[in-house]
VEXDREN-2710 file (C-alpha; in Angstrom, 1 decimal):
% VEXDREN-2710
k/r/px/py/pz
1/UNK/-193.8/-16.2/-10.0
2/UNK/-190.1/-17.7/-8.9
3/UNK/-187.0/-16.9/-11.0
4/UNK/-186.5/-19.8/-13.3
5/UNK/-183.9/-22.0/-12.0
6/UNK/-180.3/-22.3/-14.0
7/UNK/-178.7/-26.0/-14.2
8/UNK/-174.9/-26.0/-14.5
9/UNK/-173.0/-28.6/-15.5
10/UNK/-169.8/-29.0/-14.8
11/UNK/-167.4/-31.1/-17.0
12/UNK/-164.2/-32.8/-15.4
13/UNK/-161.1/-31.8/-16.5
14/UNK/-159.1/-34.9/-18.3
15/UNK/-156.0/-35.7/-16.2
16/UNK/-153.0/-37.4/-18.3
17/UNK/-150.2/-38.0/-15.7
18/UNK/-148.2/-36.7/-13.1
19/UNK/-144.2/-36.0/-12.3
20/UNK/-143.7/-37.5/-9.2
21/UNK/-140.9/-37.4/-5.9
22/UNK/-139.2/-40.3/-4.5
23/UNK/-140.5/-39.7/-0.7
24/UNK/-138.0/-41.3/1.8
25/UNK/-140.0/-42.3/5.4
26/UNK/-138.3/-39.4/7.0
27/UNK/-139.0/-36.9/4.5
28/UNK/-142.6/-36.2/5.7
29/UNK/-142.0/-32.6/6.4
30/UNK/-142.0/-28.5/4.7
31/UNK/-139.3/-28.4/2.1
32/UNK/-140.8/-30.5/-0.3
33/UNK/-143.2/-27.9/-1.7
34/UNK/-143.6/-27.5/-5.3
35/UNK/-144.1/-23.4/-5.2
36/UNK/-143.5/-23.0/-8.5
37/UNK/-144.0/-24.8/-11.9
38/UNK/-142.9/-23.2/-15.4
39/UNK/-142.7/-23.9/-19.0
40/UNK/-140.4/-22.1/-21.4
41/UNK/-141.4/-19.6/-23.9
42/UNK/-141.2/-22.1/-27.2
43/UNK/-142.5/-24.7/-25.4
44/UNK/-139.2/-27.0/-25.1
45/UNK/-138.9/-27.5/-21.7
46/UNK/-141.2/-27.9/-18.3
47/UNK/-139.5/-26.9/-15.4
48/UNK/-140.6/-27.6/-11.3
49/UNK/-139.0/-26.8/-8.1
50/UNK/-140.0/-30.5/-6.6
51/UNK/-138.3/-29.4/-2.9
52/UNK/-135.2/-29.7/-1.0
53/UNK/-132.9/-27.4/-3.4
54/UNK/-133.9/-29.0/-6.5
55/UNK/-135.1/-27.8/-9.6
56/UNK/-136.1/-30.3/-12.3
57/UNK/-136.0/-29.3/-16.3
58/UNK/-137.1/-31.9/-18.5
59/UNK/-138.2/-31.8/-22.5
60/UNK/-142.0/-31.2/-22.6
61/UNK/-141.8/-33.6/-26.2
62/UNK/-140.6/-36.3/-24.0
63/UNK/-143.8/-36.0/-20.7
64/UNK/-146.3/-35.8/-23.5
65/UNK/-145.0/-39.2/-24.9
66/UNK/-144.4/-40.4/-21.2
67/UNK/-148.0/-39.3/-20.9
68/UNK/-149.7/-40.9/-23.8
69/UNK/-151.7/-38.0/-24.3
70/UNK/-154.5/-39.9/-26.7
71/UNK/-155.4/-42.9/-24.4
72/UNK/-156.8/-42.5/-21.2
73/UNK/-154.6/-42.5/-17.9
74/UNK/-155.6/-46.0/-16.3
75/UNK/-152.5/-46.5/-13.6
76/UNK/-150.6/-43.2/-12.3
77/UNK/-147.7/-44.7/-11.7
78/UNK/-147.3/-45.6/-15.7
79/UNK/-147.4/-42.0/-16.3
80/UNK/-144.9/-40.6/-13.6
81/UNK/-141.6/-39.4/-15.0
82/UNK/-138.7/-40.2/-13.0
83/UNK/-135.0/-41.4/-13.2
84/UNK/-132.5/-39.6/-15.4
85/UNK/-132.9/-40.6/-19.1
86/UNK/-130.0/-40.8/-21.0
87/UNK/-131.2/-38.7/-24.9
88/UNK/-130.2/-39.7/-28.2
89/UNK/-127.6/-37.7/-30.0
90/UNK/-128.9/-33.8/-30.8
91/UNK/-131.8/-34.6/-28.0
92/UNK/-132.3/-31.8/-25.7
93/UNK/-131.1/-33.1/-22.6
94/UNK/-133.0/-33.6/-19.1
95/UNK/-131.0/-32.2/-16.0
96/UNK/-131.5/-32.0/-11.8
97/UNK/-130.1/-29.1/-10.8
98/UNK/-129.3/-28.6/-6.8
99/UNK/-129.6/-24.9/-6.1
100/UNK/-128.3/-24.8/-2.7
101/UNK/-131.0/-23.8/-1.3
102/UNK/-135.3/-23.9/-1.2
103/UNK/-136.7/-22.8/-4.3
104/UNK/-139.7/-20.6/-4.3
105/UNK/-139.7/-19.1/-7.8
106/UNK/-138.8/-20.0/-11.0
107/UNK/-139.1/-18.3/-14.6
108/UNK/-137.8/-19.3/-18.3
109/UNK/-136.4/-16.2/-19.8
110/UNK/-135.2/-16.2/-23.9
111/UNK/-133.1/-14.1/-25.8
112/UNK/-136.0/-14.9/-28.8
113/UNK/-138.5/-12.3/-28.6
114/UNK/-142.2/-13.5/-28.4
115/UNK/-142.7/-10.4/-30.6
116/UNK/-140.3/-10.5/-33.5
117/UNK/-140.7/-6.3/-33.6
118/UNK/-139.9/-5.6/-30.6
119/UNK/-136.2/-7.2/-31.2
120/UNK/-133.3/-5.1/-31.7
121/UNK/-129.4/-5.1/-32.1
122/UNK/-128.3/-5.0/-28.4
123/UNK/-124.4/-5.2/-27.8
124/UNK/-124.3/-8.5/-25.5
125/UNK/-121.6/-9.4/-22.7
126/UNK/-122.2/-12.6/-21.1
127/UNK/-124.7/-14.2/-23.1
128/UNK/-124.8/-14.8/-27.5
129/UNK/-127.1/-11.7/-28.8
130/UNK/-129.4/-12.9/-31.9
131/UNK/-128.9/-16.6/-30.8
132/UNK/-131.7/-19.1/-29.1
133/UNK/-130.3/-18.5/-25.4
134/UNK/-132.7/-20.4/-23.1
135/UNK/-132.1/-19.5/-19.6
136/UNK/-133.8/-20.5/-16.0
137/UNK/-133.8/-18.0/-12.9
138/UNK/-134.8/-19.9/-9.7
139/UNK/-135.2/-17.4/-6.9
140/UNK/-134.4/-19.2/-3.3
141/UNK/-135.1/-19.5/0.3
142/UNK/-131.3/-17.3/1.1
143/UNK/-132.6/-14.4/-1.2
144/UNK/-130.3/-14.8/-4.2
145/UNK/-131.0/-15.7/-7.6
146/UNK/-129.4/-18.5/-9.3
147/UNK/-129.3/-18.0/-13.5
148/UNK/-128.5/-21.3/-15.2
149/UNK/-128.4/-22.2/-18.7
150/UNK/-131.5/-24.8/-19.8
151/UNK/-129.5/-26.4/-22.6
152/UNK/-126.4/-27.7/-20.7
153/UNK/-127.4/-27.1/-16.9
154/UNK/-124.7/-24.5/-15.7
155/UNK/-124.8/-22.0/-13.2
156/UNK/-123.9/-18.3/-14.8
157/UNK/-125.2/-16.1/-12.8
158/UNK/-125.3/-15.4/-9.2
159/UNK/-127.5/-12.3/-8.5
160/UNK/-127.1/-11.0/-4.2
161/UNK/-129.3/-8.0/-3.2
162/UNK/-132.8/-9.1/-1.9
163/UNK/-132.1/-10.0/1.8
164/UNK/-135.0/-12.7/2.2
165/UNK/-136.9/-15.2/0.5
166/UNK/-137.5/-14.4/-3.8
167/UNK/-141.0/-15.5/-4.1
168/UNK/-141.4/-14.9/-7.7
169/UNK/-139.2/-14.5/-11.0
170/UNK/-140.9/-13.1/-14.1
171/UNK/-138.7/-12.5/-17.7
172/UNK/-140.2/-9.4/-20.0
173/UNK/-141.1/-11.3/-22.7
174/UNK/-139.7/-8.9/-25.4
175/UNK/-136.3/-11.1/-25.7
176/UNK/-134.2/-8.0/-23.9
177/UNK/-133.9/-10.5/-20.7
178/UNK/-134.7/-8.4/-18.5
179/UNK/-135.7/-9.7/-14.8
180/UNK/-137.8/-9.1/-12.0
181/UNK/-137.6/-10.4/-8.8
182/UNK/-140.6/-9.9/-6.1
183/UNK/-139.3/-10.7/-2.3
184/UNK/-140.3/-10.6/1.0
185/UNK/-138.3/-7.7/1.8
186/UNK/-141.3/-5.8/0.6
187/UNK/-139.2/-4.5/-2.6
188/UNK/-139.6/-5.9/-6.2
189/UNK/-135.9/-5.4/-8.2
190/UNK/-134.9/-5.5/-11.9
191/UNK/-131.6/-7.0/-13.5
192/UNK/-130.3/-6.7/-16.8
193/UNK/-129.1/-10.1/-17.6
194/UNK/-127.8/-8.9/-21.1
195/UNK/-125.5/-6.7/-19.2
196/UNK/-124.2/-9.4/-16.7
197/UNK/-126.8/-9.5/-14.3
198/UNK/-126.8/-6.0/-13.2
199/UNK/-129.2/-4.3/-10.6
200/UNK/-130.9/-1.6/-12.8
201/UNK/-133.7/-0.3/-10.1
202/UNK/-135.7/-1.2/-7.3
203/UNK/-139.5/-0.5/-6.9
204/UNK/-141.0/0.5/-3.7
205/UNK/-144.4/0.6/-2.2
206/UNK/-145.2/-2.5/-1.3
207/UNK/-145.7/-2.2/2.9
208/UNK/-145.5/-6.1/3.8
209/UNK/-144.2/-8.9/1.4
210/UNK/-144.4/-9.0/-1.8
211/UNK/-145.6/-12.8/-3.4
212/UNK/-145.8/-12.8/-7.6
213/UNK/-144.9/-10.1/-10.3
214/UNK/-146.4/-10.1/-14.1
215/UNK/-145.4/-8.8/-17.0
216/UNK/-148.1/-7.1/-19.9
217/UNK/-147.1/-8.9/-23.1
218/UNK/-145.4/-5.9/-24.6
219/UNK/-143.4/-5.8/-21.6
220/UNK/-144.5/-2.4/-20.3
221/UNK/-146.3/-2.4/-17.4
222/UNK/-145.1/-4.6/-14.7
223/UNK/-148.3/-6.3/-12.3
224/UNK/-147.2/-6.9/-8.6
225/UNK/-149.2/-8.4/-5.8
226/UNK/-148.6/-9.1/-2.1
227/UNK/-149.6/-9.4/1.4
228/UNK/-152.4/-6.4/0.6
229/UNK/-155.6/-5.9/-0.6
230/UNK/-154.1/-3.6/-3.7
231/UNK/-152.0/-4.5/-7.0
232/UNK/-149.6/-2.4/-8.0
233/UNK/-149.0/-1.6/-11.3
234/UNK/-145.6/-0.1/-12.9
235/UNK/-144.6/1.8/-15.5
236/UNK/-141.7/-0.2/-16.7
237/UNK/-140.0/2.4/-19.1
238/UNK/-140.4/4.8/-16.2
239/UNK/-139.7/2.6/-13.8
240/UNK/-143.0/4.3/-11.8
241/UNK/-145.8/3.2/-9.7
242/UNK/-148.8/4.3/-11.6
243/UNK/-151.7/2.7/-10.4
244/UNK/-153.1/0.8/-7.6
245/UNK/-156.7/-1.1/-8.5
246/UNK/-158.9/-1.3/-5.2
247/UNK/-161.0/-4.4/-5.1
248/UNK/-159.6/-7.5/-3.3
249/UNK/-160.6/-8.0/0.7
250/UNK/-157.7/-9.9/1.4
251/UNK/-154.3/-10.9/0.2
252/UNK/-153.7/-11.0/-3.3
253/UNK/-151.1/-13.9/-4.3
254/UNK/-151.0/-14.3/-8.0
255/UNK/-151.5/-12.6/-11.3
256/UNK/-151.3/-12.5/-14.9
257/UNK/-152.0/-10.6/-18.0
258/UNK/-154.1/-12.0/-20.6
259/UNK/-152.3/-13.1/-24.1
260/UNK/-153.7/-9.4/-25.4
261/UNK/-152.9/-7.6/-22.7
262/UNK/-156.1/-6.4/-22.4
263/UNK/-157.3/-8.0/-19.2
264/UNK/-155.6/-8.4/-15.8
265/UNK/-156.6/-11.6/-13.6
266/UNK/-155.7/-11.1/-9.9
267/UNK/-156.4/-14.2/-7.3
268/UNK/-157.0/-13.6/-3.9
269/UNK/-157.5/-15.2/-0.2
270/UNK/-161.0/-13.9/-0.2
271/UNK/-161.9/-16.2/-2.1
272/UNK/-162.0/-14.6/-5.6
273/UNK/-159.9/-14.2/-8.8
274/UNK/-160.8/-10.7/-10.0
275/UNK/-159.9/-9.8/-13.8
276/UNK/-159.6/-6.6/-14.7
277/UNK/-159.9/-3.9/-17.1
278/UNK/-156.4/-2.2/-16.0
279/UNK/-156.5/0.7/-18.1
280/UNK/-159.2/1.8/-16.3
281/UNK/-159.2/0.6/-13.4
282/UNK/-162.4/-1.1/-13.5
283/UNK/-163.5/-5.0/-13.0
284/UNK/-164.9/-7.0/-15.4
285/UNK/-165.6/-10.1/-13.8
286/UNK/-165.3/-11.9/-10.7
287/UNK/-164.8/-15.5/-10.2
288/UNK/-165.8/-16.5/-6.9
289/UNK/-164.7/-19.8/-5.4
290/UNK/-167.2/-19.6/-2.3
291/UNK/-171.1/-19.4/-2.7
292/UNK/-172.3/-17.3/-1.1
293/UNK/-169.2/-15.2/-1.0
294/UNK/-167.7/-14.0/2.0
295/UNK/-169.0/-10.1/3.5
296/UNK/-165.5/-8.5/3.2
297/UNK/-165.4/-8.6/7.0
298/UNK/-164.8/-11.7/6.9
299/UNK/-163.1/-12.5/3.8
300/UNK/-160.4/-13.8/5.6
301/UNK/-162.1/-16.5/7.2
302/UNK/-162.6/-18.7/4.6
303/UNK/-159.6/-20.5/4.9
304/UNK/-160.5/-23.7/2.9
305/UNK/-161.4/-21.4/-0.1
306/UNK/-158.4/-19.2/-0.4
307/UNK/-157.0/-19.4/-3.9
308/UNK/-153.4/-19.9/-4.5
309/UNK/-152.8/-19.1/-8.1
310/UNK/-154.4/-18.2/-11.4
311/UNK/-153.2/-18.6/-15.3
312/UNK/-154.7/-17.1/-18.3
313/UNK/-154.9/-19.3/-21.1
314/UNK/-152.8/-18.8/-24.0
315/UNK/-156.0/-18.7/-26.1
316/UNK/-157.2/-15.8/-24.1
317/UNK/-160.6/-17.0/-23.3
318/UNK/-159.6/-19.6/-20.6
319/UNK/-158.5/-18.7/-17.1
320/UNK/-157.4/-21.8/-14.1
321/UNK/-157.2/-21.2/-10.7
322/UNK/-155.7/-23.4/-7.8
323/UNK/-157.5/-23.2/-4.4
324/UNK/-157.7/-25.1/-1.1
325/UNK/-160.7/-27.0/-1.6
326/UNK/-158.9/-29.6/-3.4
327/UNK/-160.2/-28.5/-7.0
328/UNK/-158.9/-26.7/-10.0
329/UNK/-161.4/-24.9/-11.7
330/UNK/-160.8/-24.1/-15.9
331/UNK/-163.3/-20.9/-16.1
332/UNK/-164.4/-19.4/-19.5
333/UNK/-164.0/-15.6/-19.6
334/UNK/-167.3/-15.2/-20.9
335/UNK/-168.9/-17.2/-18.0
336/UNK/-169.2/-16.5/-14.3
337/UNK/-169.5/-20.6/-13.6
338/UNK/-166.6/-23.1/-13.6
339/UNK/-166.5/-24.6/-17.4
340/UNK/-164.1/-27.8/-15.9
341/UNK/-163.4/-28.9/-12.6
342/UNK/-161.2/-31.7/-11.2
343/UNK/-159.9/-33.0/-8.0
344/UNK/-155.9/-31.7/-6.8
345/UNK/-155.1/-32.1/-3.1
346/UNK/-152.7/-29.7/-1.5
347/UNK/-152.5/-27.5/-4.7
348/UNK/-150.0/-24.7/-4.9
349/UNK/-149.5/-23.2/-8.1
350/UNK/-150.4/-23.6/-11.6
351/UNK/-149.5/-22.9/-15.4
352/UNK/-150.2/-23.5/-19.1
353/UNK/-148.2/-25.3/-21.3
354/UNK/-146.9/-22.6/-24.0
355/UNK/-149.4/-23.9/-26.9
356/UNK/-152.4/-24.1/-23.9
357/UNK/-153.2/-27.4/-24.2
358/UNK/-152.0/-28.2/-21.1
359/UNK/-152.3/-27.3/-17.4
360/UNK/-150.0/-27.7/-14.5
361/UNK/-150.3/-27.5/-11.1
362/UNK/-147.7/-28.5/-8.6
363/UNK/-148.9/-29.8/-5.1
364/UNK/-147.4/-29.6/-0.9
365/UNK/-145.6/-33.1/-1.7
366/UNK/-143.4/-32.0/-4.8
367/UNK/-144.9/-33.4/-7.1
368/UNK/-147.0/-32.1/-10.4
369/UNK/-150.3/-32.9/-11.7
370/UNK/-151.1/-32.4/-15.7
371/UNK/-154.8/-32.1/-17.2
372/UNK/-155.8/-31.3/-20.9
373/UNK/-157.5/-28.2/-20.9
374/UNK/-161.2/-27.0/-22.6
375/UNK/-160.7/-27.7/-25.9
376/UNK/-163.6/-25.4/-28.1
377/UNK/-162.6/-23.2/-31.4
378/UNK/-162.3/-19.5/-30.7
379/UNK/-164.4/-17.6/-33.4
380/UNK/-163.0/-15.2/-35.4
381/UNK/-164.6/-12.1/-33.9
382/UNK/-162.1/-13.5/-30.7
383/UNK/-158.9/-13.8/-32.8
384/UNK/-159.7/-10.5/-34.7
385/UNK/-160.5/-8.8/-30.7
386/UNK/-157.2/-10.3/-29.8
387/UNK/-155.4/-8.9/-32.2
388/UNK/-156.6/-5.5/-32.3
389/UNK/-156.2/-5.3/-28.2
390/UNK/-152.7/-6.0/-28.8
391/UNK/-151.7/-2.6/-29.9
392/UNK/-154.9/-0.5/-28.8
393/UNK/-155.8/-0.1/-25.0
394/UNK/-159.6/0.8/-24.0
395/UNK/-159.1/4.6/-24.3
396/UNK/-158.2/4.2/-27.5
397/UNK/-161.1/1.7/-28.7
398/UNK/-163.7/3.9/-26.7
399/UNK/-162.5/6.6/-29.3
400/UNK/-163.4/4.6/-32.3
401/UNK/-166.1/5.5/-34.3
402/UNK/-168.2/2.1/-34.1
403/UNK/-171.3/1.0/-33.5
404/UNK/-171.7/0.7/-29.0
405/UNK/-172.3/-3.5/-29.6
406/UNK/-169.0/-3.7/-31.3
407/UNK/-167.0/-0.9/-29.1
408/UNK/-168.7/-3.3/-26.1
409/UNK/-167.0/-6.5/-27.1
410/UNK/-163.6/-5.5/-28.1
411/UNK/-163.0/-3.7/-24.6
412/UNK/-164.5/-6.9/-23.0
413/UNK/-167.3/-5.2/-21.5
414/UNK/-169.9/-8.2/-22.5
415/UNK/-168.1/-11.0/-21.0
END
């Protein structure tokens, strides 16, 4: 008797409208790249590197009125978002900054803890402890990193150690604004922006360059991928390598924690965004891109499959990945098939809006592409998993005395 066959359909994602670039006939050339595409950590601001040295930072409020989010996009054009828009008294204000330089990567970093517990009464130098500081890093072609301030658009920090390009800028997201850098000088290097932008270590052990750094969400272990098969994981109290998780076949160019930090998800040029069980070292699923999927011998072949980036969801049970075929896929952890698809050409990067509504994805030409994501209700076992993974890892749930089913689900093993 045959297997019984399995039908999968695939939903399109909805797409609401797009930031675009003035393109001058001569401009048809690299520089224009969108690498990087961020949005701040209260959800106030979107900010994309749209090429040539500048970084745009405009109010989300005001794209998702641009956007019309409850009608259906008809004309693209209606739904780009250029020109500077002059904002009503007490608006938050829209700014083009010129960094001097290409952009590669960007992060929002705030003085407002994402955990109110984790806060505590640090003495502050440059910047207004206890206060809503909202601050942008852009890392740039030159190696330095540029600190301005999101509310009024000033440069006020100048950070010069890296000696080539900063691919990748990630804040702890514990409010201490702290900063990590990943570079293509194979190093990765932290600065304590409460204490004026000063170097506080560098981390070795990358051989070749290094392209995207993550933070867990209690800020301490660090994620790092590169130009490698491995990611690196650091002790960030310590300051120590303490793991490397053995899986990829190829480069590995993105990563991010899940909103629990119980899950890692690692994207890869052979063809496959791996998410992980990182406190032991184990994978829980793979999402492959390619079917069938490359022999590892040849994982690098696949050139029109390689995946660029990956974002978790905020709602934990969403994941989006970027490749070169031209699609974005919106996978559901607890599925091995692609729950959304839809068409971006040229697709570099990608990230959820901070509520996860939202997904964007900036593109070769400088220009960024929005979609509404999955919408489903999570059920309450999910919320309750959530929120116990927050404080537990797997060791610690494994000791548990519950029923195997139960132990199962919260340390992800049924997905």
């Amino acid at each position: 008797m045959s297997p019984p066959t399995v039908n999968i359909v695939l939903s399109k994602a909805k797409f609401i409208g797009e930031l675009l670039v003035p393109v001058a006939p001569f401009d048809q050339k690299s520089g224009r790249e969108a690498w990087t595409v961020a949005f701040a950590p209260n959800g106030s601001y979107f900010a994309w590197s749209q090429g040539h040295r500048i970084v745009r930072l405009i109010p989300w409020t005001k794209c998702l009125k641009k956007f019309s989010m409850g009608g259906e996009v008809t004309d693209a054009s209606q739904n780009s978002y250029g020109g500077q828009v002059i904002p009503a008294a007490g608006d938050p204000c829209e700014h083009t900054i010129d960094c001097g330089d290409i952009v590669w990567g960007l992060a929002f970093g705030s003085s407002v803890p994402e955990k109110q517990s984790r806060c505590v009464n640090i003495e502050w130098h440059r910047f207004r402890f206890g206060q809503d500081q909202l601050l942008l890093a852009t890392g740039l072609n030159n190696g330095r990193i540029k600190i301005w301030d999101v509310y009024t658009g000033k440069l006020l920090l100048n950070l010069m150690d890296h000696t080539d390009v900063v691919r990748d800028l990630t804040f702890a997201p514990d409010g201490s604004l702290m900063l990590v850098s990943a570079s293509r000088d194979k190093t990765l290097r932290v600065w304590d922006l409460k204490d004026d932008g000063n170097m506080v270590k560098v981390l070795r052990g990358h051989q070749n360059w290094v392209y995207c750094s993550a933070f867990s969400p209690d800020s301490s272990i660090l994620c790092s991928v590169g130009a490698g098969k491995a990611v690196f994981l650091w002790n960030m109290d310590k300051y120590k390598l303490i793991q490397k998780l053995e899986g990829h076949h190829n480069d590995v160019v993105s990563c991010e924690f899940s909103p629990d930090g119980a899950l890692l998800a690692t994207a890869s040029y052979d063809t496959r965004v791996i998410v992980w069980d990182h406190h032991k070292s184990t994978i829980l699923l793979e999402l492959g891109h390619l079917f069938p999927p490359p022999s590892p011998i040849f994982a690098g072949g696949a050139n029109d499959r390689w995946v660029r980036s990956v974002s978790f969801c905020p709602d934990g049970r969403h994941i989006a990945s970027i490749t070169d075929d031209r699609l974005v896929r919106f996978w559901s952890i607890e599925e091995r098939a692609p729950q959304a698809i839809a068409s971006l050409s040229n697709g570099l990067c990608c990230a959820f809006s901070a509520e996860g509504s939202v997904l964007a994805a900036g593109t070769r030409d400088g220009s960024v592409h929005f979609w509404e994501c999955p919408r489903s209700i999570a059920s309450l076992q999910h919320m309750c998993r959530m929120a116990l993974r927050r404080v537990m890892t797997t060791q610690k749930v494994e000791d548990l005395a519950i029923p195997t089913p139960l132990r199962d689900y919260l340390t992800y093993k049924v997905i």
